[in-house]
Steps between C-alpha positions, in 0.01 A plus 500: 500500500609607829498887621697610822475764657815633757364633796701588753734219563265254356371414181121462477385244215236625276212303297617366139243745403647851439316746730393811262495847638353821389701792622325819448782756596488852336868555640774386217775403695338355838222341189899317318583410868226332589496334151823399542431342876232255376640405189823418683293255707327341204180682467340665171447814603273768315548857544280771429524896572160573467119355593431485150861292418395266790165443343675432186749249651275310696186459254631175349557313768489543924837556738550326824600807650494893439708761618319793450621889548203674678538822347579487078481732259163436350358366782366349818750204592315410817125462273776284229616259742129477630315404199840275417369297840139547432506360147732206579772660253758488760515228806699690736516884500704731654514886512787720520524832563765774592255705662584485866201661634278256308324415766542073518166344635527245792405246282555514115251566249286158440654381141850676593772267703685790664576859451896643530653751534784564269823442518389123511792280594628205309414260727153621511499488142634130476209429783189622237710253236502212674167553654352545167699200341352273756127601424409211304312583185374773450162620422539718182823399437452273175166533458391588198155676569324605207650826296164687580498428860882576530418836333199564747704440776820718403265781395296543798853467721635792254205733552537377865903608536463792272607850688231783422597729257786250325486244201 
């Protein structure tokens, strides 16, 4: 199967393989738009509100790219899309965040791909889809480690995104 993607004028051709996206988005309506976006172009596209719904979502199988919400309700997005990196659950991450004092390093965080600022355009958007189509495989995504190192791994990144004093 072949995905396109409109971008601009153009239309960019994406791998037979449909890219899969976590969106971690505590917002309803910019989390349906966003949904909406990807899906439009053709790829499966998870949404979670939460660190712990992301967790959930993500435990049986790896993403080729994350979208996560720095700041969610029970939790530290920035430490989320970290571990995601760190334990291969996600091959491309990227954080969001509507914070516009958040101060943006110079260079992103090691296992993050870029920070932004929100509103993110379309166009932007369509860029992190096609970049993270064209990956290749994916480490994580697939593989089928065993349940008791999956488990090891998710709760160590839970304890790891959890915000003192919540869940």
């Amino acid at each position: 199967m072949q995905n396109k993607v409109e971008r601009g004028t153009g239309i960019v051709e994406l791998q037979a393989c449909q890219p899969r996206i976590l969106l971690v988005e505590d917002d309803q309506a910019l989390g349906r738009m966003l949904v909406w976006t990807f899906e439009e172009r053709g790829a499966e596209t998870l949404w979670a509100r939460s660190c712990a719904a992301a967790l959930d979502l993500v435990g049986s199988a790896g993403v080729d790219l994350a979208l996560v919400d720095a700041d969610l309700p029970d939790g530290d997005g920035v430490a989320l899309a970290e571990g995601l990196a760190a334990t291969r659950l996600a091959a491309m991450v990227v954080i969001c965040t509507g914070r516009h004092g958040m101060q943006v390093p110079a260079q992103p965080l090691p296992a993050v791909a870029a920070i932004l600022i929100k509103p993110v355009s379309e166009q932007r958007l369509l860029a992190l889809l096609e970049e993270a189509a064209s990956l290749g495989p994916k480490p994580g995504r697939g593989e089928r480690p065993s349940p008791s190192s999956r488990d090891r791994q998710l709760s160590g990144l839970a304890r790891r995104a959890r915000r003192p004093g919540k869940g």
